[in-house]
PQR file of N, CA, C, O and H, with PARSE charges and radii, in Angstrom:
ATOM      1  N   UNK A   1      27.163 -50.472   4.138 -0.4000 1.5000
ATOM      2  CA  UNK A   1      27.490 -49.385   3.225 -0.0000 2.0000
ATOM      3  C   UNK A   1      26.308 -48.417   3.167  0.5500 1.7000
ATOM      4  O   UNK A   1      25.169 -48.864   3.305 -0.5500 1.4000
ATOM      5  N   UNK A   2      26.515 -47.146   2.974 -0.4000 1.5000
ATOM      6  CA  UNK A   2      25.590 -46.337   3.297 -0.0000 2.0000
ATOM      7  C   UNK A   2      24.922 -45.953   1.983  0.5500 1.7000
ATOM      8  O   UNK A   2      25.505 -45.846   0.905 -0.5500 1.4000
ATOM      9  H   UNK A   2      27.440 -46.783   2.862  0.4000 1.0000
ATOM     10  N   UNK A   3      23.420 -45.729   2.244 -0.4000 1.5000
ATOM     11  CA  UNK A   3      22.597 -45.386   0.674 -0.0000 2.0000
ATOM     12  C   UNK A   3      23.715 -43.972  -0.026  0.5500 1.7000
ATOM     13  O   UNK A   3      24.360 -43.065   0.501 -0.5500 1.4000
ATOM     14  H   UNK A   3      22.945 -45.815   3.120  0.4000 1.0000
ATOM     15  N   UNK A   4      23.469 -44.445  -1.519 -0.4000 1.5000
ATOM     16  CA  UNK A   4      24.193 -43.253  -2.011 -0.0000 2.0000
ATOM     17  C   UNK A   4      23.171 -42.113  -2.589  0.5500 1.7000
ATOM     18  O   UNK A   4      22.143 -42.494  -3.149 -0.5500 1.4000
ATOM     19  H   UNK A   4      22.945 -45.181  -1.947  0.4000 1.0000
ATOM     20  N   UNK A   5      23.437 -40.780  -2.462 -0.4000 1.5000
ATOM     21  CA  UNK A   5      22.709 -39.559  -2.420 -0.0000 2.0000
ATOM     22  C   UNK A   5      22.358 -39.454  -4.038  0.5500 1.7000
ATOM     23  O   UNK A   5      23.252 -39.491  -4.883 -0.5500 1.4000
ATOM     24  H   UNK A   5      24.272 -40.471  -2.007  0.4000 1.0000
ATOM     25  N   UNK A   6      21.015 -39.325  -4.360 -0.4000 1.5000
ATOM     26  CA  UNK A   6      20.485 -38.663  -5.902 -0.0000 2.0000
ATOM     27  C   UNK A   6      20.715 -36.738  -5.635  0.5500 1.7000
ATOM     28  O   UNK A   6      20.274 -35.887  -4.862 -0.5500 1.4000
ATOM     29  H   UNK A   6      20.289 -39.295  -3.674  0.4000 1.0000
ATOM     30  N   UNK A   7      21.612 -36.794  -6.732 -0.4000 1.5000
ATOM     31  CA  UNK A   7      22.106 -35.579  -7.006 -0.0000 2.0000
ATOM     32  C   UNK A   7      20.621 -34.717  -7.243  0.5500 1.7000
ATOM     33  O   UNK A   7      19.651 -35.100  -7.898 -0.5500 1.4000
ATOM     34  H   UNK A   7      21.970 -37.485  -7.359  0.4000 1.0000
ATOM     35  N   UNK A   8      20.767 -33.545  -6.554 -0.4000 1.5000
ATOM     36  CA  UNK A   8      19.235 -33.074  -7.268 -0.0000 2.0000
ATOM     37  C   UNK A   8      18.646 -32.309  -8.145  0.5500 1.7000
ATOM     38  O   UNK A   8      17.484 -32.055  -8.460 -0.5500 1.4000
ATOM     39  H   UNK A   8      21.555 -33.234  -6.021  0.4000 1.0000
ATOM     40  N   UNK A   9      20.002 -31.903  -8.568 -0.4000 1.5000
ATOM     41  CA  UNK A   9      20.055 -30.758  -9.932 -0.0000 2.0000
ATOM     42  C   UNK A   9      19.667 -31.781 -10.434  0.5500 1.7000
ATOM     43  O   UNK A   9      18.438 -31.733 -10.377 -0.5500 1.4000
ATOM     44  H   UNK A   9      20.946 -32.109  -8.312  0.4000 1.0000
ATOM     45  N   UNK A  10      20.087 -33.011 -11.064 -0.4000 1.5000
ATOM     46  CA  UNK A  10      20.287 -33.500 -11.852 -0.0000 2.0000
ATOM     47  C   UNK A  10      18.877 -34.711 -11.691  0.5500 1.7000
ATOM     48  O   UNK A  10      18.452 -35.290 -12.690 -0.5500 1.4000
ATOM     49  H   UNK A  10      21.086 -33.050 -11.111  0.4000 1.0000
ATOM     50  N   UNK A  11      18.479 -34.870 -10.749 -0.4000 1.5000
ATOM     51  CA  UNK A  11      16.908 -35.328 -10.427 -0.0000 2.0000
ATOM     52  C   UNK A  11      15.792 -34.538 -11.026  0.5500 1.7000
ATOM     53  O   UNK A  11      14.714 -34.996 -11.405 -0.5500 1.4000
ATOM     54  H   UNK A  11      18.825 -34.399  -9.937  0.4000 1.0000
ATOM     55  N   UNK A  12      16.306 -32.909 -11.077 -0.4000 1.5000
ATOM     56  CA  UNK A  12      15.054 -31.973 -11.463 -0.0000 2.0000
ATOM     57  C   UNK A  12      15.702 -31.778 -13.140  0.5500 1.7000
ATOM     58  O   UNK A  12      14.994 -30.921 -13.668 -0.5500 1.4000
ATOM     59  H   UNK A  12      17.182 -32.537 -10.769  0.4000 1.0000
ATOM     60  N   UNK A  13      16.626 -32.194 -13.998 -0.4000 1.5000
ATOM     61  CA  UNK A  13      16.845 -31.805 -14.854 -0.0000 2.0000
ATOM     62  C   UNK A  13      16.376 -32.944 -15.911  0.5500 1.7000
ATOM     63  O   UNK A  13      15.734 -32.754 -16.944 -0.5500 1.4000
ATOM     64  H   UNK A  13      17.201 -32.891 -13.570  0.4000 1.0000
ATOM     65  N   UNK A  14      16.857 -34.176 -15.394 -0.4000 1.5000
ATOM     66  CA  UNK A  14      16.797 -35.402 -16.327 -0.0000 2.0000
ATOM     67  C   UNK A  14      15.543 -36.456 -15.754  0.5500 1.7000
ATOM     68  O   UNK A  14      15.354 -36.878 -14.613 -0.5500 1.4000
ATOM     69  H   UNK A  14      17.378 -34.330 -14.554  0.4000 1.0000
ATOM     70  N   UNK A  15      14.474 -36.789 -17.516 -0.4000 1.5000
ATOM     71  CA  UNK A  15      13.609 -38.079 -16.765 -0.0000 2.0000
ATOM     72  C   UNK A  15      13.296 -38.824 -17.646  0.5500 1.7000
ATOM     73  O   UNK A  15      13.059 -38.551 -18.822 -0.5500 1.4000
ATOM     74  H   UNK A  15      14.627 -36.446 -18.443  0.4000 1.0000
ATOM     75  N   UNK A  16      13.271 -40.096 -16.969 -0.4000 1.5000
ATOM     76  CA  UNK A  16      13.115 -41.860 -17.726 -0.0000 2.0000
ATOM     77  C   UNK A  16      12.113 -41.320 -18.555  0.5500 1.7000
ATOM     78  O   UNK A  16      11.351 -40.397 -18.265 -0.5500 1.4000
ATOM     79  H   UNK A  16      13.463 -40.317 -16.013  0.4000 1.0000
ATOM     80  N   UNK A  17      12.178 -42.125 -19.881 -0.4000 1.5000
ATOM     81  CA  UNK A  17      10.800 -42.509 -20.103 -0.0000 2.0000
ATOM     82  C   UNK A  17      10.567 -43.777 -20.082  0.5500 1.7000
ATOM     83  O   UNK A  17      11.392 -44.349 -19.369 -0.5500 1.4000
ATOM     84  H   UNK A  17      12.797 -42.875 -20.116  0.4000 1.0000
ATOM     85  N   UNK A  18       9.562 -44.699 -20.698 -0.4000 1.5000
ATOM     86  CA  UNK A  18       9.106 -45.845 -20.358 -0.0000 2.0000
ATOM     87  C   UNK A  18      10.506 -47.012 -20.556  0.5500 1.7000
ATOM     88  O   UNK A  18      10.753 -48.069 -19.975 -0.5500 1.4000
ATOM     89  H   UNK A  18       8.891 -44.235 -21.277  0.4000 1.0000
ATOM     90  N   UNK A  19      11.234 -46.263 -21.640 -0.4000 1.5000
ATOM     91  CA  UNK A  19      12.073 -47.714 -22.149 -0.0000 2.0000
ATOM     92  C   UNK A  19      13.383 -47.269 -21.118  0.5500 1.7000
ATOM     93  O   UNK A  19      14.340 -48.042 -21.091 -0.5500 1.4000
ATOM     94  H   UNK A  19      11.034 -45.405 -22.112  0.4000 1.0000
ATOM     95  N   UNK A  20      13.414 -46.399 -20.526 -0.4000 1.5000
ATOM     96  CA  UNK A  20      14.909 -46.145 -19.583 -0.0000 2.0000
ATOM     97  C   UNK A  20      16.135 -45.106 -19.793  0.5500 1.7000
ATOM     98  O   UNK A  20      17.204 -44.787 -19.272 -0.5500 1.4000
ATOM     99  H   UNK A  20      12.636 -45.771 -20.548  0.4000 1.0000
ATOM    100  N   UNK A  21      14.893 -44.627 -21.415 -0.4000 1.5000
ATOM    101  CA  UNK A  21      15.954 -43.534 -21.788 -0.0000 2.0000
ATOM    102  C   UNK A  21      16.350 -42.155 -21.222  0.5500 1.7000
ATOM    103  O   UNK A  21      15.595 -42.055 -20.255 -0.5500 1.4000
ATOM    104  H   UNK A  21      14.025 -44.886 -21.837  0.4000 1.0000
ATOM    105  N   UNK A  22      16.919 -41.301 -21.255 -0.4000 1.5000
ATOM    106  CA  UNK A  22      16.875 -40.468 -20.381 -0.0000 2.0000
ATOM    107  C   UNK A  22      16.323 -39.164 -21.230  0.5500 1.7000
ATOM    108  O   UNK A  22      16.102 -39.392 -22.420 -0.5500 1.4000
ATOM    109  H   UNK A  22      17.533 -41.382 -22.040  0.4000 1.0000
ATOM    110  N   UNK A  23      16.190 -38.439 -20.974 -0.4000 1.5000
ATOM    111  CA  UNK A  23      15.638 -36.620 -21.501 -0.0000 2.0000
ATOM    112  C   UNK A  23      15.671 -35.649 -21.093  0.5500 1.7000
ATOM    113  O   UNK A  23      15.579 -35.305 -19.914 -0.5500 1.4000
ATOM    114  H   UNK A  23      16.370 -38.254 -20.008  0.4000 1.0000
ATOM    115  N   UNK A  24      15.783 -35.165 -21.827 -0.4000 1.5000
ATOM    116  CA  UNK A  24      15.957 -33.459 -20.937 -0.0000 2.0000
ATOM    117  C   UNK A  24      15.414 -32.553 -21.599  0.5500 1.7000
ATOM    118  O   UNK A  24      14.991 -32.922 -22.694 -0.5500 1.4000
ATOM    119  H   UNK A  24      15.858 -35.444 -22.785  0.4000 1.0000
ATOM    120  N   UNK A  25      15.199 -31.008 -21.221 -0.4000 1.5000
ATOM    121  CA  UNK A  25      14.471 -29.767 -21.349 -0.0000 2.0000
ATOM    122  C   UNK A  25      15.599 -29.626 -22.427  0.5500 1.7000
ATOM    123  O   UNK A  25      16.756 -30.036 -22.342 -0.5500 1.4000
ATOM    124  H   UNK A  25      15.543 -30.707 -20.331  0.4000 1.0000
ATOM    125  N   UNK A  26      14.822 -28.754 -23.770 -0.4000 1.5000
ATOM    126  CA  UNK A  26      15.280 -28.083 -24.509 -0.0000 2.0000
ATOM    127  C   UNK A  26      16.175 -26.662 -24.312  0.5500 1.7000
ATOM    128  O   UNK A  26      15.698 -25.731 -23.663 -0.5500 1.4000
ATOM    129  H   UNK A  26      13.881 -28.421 -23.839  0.4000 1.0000
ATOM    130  N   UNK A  27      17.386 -26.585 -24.872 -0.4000 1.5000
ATOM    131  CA  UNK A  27      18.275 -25.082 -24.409 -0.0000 2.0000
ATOM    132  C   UNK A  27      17.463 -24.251 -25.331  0.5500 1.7000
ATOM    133  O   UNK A  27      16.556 -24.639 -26.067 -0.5500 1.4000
ATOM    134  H   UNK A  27      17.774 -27.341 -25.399  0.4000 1.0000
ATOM    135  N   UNK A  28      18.039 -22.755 -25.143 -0.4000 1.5000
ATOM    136  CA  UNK A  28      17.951 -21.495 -25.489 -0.0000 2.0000
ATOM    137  C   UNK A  28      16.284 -21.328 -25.597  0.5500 1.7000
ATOM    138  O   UNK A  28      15.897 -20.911 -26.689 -0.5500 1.4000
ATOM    139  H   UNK A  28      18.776 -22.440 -24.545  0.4000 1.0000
ATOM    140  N   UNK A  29      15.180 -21.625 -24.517 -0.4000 1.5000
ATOM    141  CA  UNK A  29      14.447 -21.370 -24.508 -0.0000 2.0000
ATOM    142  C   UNK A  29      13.428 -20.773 -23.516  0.5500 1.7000
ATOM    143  O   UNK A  29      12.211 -20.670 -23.671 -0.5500 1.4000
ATOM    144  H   UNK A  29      15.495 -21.964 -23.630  0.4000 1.0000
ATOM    145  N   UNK A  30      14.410 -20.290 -22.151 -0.4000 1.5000
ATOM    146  CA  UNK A  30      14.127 -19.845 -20.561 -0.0000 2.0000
ATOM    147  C   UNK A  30      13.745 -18.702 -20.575  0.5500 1.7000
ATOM    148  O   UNK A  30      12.708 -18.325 -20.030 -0.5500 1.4000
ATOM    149  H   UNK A  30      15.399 -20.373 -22.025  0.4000 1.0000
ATOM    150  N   UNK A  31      14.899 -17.649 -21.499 -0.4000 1.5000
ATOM    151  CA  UNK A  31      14.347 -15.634 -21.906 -0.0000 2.0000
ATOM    152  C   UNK A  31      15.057 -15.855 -23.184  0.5500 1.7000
ATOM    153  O   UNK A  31      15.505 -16.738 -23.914 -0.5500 1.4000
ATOM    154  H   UNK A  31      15.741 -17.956 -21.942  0.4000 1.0000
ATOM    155  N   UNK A  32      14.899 -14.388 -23.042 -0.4000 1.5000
ATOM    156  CA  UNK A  32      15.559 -13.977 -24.670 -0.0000 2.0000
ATOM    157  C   UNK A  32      14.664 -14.247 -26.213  0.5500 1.7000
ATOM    158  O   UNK A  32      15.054 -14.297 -27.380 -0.5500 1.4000
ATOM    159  H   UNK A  32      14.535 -13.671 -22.448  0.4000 1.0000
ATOM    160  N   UNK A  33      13.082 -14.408 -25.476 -0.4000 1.5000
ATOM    161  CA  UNK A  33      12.436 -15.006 -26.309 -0.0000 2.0000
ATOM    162  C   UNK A  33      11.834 -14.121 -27.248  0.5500 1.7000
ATOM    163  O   UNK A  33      11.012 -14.563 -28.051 -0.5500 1.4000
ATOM    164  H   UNK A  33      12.765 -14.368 -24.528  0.4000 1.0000
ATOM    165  N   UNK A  34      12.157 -12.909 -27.234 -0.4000 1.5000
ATOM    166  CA  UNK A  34      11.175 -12.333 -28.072 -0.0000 2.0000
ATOM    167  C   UNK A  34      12.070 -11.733 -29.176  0.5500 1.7000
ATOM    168  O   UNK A  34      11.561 -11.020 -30.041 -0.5500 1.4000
ATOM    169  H   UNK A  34      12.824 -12.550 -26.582  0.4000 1.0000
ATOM    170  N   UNK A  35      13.371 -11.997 -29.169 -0.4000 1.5000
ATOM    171  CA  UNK A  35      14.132 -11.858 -30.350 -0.0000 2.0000
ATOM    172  C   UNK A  35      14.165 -12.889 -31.182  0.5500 1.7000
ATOM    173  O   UNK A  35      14.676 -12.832 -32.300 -0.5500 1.4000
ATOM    174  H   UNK A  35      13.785 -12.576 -28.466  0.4000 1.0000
ATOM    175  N   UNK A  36      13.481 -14.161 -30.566 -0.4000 1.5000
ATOM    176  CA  UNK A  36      13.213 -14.969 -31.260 -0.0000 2.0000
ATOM    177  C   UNK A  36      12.584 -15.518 -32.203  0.5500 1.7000
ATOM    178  O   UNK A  36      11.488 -15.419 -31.651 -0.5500 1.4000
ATOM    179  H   UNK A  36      13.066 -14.207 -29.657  0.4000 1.0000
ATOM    180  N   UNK A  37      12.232 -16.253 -33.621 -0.4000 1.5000
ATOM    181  CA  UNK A  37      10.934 -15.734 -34.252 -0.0000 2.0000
ATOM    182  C   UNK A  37       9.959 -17.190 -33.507  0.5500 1.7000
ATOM    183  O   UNK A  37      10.331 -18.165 -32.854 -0.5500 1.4000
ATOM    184  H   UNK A  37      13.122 -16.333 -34.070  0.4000 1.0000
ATOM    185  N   UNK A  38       8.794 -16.800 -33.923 -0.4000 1.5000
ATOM    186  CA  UNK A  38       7.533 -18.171 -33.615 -0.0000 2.0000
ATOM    187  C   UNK A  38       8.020 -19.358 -33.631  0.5500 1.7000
ATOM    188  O   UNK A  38       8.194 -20.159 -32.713 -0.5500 1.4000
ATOM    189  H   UNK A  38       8.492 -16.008 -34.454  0.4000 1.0000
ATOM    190  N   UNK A  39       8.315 -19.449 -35.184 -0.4000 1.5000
ATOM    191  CA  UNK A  39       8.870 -20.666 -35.832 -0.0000 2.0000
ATOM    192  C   UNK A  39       9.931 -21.507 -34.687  0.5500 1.7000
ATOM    193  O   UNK A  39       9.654 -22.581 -34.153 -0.5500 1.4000
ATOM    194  H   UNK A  39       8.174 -18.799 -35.930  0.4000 1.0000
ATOM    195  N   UNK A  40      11.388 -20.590 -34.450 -0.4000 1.5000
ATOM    196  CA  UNK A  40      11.981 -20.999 -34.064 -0.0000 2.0000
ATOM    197  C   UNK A  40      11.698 -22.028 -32.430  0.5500 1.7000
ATOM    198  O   UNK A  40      12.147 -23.101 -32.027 -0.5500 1.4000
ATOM    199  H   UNK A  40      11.612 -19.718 -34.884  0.4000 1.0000
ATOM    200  N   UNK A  41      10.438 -20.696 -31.702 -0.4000 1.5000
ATOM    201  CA  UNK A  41       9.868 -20.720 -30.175 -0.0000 2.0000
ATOM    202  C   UNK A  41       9.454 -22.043 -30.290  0.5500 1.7000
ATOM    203  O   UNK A  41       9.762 -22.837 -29.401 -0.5500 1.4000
ATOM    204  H   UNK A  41      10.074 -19.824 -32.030  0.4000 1.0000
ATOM    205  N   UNK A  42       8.427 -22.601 -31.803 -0.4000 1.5000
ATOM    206  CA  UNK A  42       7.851 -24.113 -31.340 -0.0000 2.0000
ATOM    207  C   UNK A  42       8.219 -24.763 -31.884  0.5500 1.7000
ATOM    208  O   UNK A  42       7.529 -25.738 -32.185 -0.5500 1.4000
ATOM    209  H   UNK A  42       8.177 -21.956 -32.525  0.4000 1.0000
ATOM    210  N   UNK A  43       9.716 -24.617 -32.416 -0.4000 1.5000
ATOM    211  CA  UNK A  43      10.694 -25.736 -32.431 -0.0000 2.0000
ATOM    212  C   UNK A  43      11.424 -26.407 -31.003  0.5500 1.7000
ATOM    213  O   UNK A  43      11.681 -27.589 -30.777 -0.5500 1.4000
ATOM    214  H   UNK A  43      10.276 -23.825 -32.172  0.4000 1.0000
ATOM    215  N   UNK A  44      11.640 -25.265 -30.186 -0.4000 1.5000
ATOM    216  CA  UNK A  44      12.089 -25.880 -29.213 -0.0000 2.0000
ATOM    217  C   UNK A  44      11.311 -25.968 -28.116  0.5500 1.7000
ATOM    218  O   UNK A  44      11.614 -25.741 -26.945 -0.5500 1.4000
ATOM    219  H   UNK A  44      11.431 -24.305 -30.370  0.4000 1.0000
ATOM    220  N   UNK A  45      10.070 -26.388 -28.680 -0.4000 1.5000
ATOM    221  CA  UNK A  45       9.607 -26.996 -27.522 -0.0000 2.0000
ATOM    222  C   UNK A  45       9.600 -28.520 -27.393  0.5500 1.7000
ATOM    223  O   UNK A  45       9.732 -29.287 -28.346 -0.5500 1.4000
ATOM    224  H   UNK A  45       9.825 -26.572 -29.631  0.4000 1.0000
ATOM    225  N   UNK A  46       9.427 -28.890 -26.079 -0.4000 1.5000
ATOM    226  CA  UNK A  46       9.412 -30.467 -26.135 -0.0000 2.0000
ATOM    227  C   UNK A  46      10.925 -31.076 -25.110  0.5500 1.7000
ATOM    228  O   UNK A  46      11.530 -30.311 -24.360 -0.5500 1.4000
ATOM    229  H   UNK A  46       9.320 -28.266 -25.304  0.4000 1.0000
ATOM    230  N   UNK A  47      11.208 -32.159 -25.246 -0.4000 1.5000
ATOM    231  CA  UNK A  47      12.117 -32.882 -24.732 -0.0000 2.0000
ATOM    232  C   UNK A  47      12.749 -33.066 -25.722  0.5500 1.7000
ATOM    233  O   UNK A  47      12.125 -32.993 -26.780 -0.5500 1.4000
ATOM    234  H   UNK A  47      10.717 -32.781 -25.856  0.4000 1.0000
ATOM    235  N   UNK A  48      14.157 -33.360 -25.768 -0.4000 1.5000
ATOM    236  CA  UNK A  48      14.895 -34.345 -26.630 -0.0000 2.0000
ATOM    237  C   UNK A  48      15.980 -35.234 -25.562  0.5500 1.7000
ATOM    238  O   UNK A  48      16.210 -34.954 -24.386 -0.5500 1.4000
ATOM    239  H   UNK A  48      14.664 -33.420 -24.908  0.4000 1.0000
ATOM    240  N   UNK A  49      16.561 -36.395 -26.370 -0.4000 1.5000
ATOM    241  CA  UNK A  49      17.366 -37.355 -25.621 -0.0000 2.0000
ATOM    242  C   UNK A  49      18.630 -36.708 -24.504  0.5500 1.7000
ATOM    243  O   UNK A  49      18.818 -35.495 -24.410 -0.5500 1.4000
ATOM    244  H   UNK A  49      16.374 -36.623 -27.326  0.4000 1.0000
ATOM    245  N   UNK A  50      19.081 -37.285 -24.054 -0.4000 1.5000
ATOM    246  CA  UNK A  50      20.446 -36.734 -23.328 -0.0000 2.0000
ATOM    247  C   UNK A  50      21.478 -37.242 -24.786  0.5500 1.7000
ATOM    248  O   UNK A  50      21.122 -37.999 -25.688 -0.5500 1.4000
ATOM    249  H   UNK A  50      18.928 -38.271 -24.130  0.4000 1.0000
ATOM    250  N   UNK A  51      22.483 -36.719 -24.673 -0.4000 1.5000
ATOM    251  CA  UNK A  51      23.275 -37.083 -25.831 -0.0000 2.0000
ATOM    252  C   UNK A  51      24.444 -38.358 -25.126  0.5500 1.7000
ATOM    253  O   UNK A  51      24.538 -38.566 -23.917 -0.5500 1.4000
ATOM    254  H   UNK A  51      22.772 -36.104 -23.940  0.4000 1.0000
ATOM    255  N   UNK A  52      25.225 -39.075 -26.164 -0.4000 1.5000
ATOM    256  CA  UNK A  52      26.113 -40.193 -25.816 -0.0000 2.0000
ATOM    257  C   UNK A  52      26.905 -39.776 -24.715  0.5500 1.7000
ATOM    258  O   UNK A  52      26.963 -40.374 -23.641 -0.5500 1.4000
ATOM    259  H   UNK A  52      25.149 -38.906 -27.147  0.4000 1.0000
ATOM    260  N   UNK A  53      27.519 -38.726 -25.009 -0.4000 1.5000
ATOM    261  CA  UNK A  53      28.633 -38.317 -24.333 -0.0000 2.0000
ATOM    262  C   UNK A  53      28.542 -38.004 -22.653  0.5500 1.7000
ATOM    263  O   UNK A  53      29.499 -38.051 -21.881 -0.5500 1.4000
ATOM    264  H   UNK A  53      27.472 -38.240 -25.882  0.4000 1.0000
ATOM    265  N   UNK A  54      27.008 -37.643 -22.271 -0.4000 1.5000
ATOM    266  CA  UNK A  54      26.344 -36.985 -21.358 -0.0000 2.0000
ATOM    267  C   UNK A  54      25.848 -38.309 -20.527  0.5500 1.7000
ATOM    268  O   UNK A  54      26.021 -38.364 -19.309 -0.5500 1.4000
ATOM    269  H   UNK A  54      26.230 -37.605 -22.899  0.4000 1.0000
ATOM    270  N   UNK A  55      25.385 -39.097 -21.067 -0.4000 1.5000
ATOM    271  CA  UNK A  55      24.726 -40.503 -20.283 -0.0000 2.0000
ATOM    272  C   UNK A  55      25.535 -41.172 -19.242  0.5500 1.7000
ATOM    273  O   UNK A  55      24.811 -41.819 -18.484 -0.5500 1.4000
ATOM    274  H   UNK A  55      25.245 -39.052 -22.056  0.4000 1.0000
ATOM    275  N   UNK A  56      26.838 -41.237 -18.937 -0.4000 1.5000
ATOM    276  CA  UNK A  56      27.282 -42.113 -18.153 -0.0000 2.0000
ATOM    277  C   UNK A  56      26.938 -41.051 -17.123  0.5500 1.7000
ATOM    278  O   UNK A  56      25.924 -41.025 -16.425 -0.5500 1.4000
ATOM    279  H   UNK A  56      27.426 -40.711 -19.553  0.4000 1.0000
ATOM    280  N   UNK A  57      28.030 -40.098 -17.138 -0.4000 1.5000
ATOM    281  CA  UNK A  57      27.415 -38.658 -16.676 -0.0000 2.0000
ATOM    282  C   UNK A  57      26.588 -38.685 -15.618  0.5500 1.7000
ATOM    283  O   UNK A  57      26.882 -38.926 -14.447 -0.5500 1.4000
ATOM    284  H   UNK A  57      28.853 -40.119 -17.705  0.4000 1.0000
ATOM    285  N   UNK A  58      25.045 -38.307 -16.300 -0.4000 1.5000
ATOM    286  CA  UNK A  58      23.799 -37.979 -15.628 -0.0000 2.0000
ATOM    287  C   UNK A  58      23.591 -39.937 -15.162  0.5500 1.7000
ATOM    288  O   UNK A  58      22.714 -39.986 -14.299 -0.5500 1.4000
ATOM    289  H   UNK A  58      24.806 -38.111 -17.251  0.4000 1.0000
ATOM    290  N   UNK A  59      23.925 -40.850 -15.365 -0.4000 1.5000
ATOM    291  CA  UNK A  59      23.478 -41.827 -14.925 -0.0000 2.0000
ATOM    292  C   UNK A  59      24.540 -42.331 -13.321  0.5500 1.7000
ATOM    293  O   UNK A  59      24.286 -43.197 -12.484 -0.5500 1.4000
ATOM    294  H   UNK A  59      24.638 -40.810 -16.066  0.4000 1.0000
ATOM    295  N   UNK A  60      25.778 -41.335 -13.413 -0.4000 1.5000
ATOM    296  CA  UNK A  60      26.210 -41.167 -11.928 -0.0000 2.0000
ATOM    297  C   UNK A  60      25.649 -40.581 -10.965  0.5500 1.7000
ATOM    298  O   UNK A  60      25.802 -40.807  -9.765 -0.5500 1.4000
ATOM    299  H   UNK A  60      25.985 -40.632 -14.093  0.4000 1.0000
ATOM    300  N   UNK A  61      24.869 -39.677 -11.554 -0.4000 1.5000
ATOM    301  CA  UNK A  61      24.472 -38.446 -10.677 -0.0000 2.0000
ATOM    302  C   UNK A  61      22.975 -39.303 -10.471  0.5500 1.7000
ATOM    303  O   UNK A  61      22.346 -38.392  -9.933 -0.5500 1.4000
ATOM    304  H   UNK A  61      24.745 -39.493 -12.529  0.4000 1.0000
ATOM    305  N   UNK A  62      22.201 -40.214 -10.531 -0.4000 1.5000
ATOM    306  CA  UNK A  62      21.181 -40.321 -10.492 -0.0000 2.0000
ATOM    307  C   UNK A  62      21.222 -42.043 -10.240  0.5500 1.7000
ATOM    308  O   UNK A  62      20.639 -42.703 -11.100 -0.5500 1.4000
ATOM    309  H   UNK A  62      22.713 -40.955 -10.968  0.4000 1.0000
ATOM    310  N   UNK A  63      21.921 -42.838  -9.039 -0.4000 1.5000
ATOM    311  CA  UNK A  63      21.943 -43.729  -9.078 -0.0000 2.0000
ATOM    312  C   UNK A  63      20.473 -45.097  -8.980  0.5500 1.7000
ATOM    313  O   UNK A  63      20.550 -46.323  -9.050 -0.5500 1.4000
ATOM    314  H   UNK A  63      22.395 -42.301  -8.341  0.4000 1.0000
ATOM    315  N   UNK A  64      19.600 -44.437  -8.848 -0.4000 1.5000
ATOM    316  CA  UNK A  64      18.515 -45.066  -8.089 -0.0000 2.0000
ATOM    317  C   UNK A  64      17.440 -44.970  -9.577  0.5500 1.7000
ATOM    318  O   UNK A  64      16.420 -45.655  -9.650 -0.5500 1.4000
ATOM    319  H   UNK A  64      19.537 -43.440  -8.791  0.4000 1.0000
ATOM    320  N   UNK A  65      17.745 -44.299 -10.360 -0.4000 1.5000
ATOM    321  CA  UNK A  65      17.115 -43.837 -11.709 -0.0000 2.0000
ATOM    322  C   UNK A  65      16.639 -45.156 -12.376  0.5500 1.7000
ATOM    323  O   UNK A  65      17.535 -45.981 -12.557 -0.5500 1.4000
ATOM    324  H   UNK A  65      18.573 -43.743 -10.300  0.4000 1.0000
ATOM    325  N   UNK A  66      15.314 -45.523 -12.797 -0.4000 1.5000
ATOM    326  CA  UNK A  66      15.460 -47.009 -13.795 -0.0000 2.0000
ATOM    327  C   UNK A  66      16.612 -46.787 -14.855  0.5500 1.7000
ATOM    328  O   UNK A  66      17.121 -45.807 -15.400 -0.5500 1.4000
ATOM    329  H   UNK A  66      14.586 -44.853 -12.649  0.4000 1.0000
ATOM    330  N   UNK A  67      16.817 -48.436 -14.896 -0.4000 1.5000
ATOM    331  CA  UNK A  67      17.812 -48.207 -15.856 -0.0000 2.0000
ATOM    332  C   UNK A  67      17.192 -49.029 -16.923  0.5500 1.7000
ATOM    333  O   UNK A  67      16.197 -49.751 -16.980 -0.5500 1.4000
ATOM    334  H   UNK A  67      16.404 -49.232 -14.454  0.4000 1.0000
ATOM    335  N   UNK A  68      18.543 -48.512 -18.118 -0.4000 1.5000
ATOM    336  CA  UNK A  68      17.602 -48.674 -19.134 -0.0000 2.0000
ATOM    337  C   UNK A  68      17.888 -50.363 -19.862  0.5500 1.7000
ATOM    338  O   UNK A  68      19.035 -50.811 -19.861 -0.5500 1.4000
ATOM    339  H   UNK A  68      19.352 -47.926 -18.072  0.4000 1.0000
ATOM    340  N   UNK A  69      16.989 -50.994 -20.317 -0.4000 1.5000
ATOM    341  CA  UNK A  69      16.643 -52.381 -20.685 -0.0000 2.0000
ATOM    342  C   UNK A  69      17.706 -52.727 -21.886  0.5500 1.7000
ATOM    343  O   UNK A  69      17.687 -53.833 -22.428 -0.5500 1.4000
ATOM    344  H   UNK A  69      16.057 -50.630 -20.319  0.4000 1.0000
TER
END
């Protein structure tokens, strides 16, 4: 059976952290930034989780990914 392919959008979008969880880049924060106020700018910075609905999902697209414990 032949190796199966890591999607690569989805290699450059989503990453483990130590316990297997997955994460991703914060939205509405690429342009459009200067209509934005401060406050709002370093709120979204950072990572947050992938959500429930999204995990089986991104964990197709990324077969080789640790999984999580």
């Amino acid at each position: 059976m032949p190796k199966m392919k890591t999607n690569r959008m989805a290699y450059k979008k989503y990453r483990a952290n130590a316990s297997g969880k997955l994460k991703r880049g914060q939205a509405f924060k690429s342009h459009n930034t200067a209509k934005k106020t401060p406050k709002r700018r370093r709120q979204l910075r950072g990572s947050v989780e992938v959500s429930a609905a999204d995990k089986r999902t991104a964990r197709r697209l990324l077969p080789y990914l640790k999984k999580q414990a």
